[in-house]
KOLGU-4560 file (N, C-alpha, C; in nm, 3 decimals, padded with zeros to 5 digits):
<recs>
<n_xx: -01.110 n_yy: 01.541 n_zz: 02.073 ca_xx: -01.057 ca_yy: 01.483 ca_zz: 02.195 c_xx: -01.037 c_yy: 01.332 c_zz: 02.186 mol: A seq: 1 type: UNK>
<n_xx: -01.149 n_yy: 01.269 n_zz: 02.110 ca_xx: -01.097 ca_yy: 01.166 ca_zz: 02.137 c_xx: -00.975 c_yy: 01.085 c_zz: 02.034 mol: A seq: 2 type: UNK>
<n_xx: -00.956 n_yy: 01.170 n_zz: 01.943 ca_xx: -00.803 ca_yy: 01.146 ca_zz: 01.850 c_xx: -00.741 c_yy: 01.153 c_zz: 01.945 mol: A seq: 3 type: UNK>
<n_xx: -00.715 n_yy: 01.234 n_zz: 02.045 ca_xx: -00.634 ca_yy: 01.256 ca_zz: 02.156 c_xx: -00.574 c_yy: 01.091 c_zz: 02.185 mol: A seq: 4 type: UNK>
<n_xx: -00.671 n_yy: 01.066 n_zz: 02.276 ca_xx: -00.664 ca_yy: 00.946 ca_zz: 02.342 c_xx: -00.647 c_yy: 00.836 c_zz: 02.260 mol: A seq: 5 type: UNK>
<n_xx: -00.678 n_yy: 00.815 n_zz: 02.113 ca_xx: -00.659 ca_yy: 00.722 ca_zz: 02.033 c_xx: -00.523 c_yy: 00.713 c_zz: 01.991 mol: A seq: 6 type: UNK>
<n_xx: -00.461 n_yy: 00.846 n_zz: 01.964 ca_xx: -00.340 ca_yy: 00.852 ca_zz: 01.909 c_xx: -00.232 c_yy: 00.794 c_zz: 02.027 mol: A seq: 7 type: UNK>
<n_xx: -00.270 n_yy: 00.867 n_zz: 02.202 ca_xx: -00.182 ca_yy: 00.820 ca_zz: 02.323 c_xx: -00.207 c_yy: 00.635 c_zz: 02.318 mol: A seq: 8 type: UNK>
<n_xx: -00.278 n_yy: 00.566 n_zz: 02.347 ca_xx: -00.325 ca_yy: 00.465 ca_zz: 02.324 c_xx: -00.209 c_yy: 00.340 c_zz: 02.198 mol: A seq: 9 type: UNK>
<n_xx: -00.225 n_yy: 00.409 n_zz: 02.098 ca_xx: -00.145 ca_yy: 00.366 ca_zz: 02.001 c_xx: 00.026 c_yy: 00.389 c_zz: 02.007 mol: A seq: 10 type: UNK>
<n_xx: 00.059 n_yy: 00.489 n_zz: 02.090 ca_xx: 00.218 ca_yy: 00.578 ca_zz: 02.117 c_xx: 00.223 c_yy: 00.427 c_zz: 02.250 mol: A seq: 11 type: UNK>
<n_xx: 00.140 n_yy: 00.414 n_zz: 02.305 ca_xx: 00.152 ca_yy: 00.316 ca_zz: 02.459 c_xx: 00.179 c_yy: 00.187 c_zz: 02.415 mol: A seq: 12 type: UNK>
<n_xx: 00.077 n_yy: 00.122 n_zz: 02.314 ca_xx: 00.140 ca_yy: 00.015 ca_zz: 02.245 c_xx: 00.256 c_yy: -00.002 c_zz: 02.209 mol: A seq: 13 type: UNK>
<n_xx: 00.310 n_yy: 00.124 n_zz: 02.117 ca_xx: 00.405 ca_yy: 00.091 ca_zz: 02.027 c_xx: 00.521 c_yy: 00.079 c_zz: 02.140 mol: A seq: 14 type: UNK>
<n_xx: 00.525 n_yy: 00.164 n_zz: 02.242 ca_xx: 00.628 ca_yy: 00.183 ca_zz: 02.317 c_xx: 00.641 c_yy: 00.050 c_zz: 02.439 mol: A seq: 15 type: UNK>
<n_xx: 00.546 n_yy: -00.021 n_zz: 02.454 ca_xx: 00.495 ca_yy: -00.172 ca_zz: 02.554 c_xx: 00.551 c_yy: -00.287 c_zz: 02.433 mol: A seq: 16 type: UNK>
<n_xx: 00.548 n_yy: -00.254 n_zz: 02.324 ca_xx: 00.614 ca_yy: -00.369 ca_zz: 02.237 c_xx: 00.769 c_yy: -00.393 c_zz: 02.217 mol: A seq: 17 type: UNK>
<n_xx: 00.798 n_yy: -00.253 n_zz: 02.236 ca_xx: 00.975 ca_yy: -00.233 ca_zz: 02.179 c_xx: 00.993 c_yy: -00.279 c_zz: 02.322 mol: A seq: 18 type: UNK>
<n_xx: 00.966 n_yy: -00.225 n_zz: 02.440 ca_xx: 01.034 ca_yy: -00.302 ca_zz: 02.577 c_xx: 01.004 c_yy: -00.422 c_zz: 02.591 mol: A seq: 19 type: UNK>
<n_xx: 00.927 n_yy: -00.481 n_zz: 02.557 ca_xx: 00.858 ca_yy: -00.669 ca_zz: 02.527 c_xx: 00.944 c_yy: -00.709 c_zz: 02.472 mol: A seq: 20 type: UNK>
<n_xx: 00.998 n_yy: -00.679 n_zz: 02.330 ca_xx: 01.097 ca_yy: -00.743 ca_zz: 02.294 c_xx: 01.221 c_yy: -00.733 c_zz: 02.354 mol: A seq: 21 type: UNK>
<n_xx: 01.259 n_yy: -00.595 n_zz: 02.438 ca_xx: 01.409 ca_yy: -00.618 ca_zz: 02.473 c_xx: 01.405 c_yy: -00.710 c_zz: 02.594 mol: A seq: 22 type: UNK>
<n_xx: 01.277 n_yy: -00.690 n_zz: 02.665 ca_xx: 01.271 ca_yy: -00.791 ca_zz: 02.737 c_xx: 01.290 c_yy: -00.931 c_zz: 02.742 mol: A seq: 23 type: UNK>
<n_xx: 01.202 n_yy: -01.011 n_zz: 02.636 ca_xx: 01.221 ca_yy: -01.103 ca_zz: 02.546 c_xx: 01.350 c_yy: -01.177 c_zz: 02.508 mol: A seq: 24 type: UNK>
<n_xx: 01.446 n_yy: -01.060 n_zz: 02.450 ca_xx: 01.550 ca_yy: -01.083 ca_zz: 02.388 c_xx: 01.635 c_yy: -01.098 c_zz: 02.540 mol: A seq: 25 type: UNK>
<n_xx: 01.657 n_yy: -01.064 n_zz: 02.643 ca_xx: 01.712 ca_yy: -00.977 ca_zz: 02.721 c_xx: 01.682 c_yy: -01.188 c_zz: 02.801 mol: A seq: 26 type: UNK>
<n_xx: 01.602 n_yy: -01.223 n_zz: 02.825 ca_xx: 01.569 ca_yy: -01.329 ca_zz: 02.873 c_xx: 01.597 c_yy: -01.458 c_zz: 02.802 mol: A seq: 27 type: UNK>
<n_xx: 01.617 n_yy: -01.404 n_zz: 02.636 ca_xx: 01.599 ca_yy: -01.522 ca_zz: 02.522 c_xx: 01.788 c_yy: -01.596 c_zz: 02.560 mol: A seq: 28 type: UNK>
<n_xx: 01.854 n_yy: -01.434 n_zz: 02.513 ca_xx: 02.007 ca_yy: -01.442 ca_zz: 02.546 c_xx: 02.092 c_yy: -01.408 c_zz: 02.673 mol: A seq: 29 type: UNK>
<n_xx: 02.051 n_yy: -01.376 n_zz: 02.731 ca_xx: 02.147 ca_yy: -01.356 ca_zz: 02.848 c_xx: 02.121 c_yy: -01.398 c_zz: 02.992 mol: A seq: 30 type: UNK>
<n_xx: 01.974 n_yy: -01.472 n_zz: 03.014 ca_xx: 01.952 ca_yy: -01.517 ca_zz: 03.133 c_xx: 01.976 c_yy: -01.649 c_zz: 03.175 mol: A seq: 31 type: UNK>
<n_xx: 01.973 n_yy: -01.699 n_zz: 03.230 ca_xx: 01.970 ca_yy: -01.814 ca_zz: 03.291 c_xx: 01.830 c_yy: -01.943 c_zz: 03.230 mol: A seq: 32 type: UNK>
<n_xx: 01.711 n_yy: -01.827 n_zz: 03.206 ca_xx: 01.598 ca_yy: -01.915 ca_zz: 03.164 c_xx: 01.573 c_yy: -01.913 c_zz: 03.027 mol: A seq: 33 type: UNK>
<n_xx: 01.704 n_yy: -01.931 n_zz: 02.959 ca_xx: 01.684 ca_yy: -01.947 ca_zz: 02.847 c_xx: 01.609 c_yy: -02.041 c_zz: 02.756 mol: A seq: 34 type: UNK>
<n_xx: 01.654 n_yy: -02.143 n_zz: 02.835 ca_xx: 01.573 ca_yy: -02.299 ca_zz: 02.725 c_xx: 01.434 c_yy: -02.323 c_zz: 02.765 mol: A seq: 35 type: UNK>
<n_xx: 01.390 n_yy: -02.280 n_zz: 02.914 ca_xx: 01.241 ca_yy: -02.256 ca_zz: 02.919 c_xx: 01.160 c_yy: -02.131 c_zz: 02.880 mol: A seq: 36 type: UNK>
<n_xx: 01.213 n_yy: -02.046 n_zz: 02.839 ca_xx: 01.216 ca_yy: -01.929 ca_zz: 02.738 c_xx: 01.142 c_yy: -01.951 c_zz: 02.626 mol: A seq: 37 type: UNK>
<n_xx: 01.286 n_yy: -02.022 n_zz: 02.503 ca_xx: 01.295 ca_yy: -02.120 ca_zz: 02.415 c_xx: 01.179 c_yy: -02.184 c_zz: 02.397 mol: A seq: 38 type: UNK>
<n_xx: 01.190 n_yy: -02.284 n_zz: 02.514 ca_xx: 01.024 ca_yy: -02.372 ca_zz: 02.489 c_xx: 00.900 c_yy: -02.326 c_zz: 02.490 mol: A seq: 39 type: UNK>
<n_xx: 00.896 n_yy: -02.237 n_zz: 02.589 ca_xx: 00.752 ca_yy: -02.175 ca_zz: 02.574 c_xx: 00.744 c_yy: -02.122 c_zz: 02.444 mol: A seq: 40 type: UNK>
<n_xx: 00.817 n_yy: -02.005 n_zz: 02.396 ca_xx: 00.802 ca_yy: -01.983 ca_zz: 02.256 c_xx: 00.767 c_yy: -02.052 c_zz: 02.150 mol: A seq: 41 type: UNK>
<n_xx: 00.842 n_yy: -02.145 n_zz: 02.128 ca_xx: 00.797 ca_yy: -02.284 ca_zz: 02.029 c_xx: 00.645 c_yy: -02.310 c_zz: 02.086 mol: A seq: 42 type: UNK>
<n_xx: 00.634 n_yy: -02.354 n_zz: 02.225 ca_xx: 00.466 ca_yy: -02.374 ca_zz: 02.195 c_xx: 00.393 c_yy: -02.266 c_zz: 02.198 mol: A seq: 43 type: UNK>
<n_xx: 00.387 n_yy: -02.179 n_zz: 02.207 ca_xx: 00.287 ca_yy: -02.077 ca_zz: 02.183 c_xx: 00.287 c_yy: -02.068 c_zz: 02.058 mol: A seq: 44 type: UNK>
<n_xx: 00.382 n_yy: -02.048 n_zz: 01.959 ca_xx: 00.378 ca_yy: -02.042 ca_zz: 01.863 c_xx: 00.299 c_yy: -02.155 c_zz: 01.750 mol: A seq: 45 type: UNK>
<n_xx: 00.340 n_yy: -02.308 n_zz: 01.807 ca_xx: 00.247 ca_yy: -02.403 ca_zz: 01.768 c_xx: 00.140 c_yy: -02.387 c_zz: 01.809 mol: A seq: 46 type: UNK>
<n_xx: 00.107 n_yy: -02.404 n_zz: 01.922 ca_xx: -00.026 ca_yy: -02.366 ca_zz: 01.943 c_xx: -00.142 c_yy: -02.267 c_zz: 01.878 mol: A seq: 47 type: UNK>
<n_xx: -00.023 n_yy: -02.196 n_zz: 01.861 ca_xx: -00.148 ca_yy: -02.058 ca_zz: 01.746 c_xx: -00.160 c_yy: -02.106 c_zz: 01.628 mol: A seq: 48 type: UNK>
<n_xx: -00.052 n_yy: -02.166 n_zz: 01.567 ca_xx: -00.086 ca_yy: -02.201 ca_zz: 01.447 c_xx: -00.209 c_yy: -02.353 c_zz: 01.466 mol: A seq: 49 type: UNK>
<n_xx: -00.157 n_yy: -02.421 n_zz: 01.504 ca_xx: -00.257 ca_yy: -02.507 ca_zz: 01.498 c_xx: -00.424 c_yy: -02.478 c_zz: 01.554 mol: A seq: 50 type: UNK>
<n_xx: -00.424 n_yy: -02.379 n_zz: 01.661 ca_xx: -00.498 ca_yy: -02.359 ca_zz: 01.684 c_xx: -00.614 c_yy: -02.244 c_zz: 01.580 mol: A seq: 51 type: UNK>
<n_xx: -00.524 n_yy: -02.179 n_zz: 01.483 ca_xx: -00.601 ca_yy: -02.121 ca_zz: 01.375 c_xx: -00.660 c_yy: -02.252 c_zz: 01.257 mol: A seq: 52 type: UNK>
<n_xx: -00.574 n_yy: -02.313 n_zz: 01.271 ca_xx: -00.657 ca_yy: -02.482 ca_zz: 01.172 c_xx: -00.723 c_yy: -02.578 c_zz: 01.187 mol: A seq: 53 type: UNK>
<n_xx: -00.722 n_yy: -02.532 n_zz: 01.386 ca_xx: -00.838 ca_yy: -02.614 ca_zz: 01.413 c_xx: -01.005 c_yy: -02.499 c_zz: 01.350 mol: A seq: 54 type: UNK>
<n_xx: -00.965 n_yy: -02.405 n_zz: 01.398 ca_xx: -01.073 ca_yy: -02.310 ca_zz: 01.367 c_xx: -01.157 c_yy: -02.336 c_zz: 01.278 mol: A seq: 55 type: UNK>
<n_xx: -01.009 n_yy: -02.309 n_zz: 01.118 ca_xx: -01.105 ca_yy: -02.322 ca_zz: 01.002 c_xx: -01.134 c_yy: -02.453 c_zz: 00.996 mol: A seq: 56 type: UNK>
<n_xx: -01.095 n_yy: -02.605 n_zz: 01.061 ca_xx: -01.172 ca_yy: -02.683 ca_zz: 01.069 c_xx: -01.350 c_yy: -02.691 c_zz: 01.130 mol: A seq: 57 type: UNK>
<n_xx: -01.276 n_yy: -02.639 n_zz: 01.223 ca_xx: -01.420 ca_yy: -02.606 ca_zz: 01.271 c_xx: -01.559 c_yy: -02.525 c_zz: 01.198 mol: A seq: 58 type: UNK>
<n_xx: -01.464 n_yy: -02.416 n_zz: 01.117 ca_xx: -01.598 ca_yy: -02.346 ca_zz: 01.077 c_xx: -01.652 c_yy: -02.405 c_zz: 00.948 mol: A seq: 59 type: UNK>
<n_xx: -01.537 n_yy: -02.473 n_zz: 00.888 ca_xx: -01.586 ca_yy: -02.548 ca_zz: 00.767 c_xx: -01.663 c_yy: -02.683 c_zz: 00.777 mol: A seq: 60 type: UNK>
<n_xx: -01.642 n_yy: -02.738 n_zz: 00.901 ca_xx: -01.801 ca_yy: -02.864 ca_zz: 00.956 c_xx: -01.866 c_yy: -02.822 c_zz: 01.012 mol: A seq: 61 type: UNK>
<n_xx: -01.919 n_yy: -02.642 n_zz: 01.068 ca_xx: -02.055 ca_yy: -02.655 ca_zz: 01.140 c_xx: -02.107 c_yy: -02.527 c_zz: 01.023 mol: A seq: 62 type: UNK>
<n_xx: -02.040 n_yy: -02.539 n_zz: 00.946 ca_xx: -02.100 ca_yy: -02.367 ca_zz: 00.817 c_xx: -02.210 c_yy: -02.464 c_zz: 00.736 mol: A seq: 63 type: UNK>
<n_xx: -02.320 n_yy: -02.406 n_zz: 00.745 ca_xx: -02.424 ca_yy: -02.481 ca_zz: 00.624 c_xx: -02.382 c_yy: -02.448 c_zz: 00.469 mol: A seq: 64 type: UNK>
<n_xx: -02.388 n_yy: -02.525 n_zz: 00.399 ca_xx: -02.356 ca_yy: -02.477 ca_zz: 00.246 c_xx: -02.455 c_yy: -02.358 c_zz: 00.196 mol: A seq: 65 type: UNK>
<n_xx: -02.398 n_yy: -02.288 n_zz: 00.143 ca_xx: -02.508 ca_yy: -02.146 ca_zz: 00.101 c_xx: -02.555 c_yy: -02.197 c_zz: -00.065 mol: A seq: 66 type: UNK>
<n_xx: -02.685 n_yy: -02.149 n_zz: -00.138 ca_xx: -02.741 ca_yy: -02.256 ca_zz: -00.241 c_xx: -02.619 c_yy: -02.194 c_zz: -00.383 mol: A seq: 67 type: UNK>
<n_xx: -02.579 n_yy: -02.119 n_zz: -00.382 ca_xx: -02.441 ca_yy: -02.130 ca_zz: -00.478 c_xx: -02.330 c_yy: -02.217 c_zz: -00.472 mol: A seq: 68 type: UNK>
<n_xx: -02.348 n_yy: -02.265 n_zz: -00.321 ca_xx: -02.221 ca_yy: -02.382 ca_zz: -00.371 c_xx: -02.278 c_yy: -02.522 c_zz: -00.350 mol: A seq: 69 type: UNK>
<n_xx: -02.435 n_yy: -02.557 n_zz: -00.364 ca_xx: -02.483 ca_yy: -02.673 ca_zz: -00.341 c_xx: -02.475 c_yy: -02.762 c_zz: -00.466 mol: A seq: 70 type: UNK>
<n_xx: -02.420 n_yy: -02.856 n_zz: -00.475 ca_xx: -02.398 ca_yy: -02.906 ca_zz: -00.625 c_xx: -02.486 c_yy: -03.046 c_zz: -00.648 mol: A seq: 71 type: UNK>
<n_xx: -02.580 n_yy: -03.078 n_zz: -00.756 ca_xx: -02.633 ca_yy: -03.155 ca_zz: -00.754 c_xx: -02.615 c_yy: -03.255 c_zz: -00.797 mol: A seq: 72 type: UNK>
<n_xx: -02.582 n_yy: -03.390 n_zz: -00.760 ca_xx: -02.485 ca_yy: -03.520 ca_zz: -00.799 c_xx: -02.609 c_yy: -03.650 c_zz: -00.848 mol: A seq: 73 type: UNK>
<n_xx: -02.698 n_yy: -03.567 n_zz: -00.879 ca_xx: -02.785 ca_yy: -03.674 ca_zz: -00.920 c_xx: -02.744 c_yy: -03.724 c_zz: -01.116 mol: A seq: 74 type: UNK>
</recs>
């Protein structure tokens, strides 16, 4: 049973994405709100990216060094 619901679940996605995009597209080209469309896209899109490099910034100044990569400079 519960393949059931896993498999409907996954059919709901796939089918909420293909109308997202015609939606998307449907707003990108033929509406009126195109260039605020446009813009939001561009920043969301920056935003994720940068916001994944702030991350690994982040995890790479609060991660303690593990004793395999501690190197001794004496």
């Amino acid at each position: 049973m519960p393949m059931d619901k896993r498999k409907g679940t996954g059919i709901g996605i796939f089918l909420l994405c293909i109308v997202a995009f015609f939606v998307y597209a449907y707003l990108l080209m033929l509406s009126e709100w195109s260039p605020i469309v446009l813009q939001l896209s561009i920043l969301m899109i920056t935003g994720g990216i940068l916001g994944v490099i702030a991350w690994i910034g982040y995890t790479m100044a609060t991660t303690k060094p593990s004793s395999a990569t501690i190197s001794s400079d004496e």
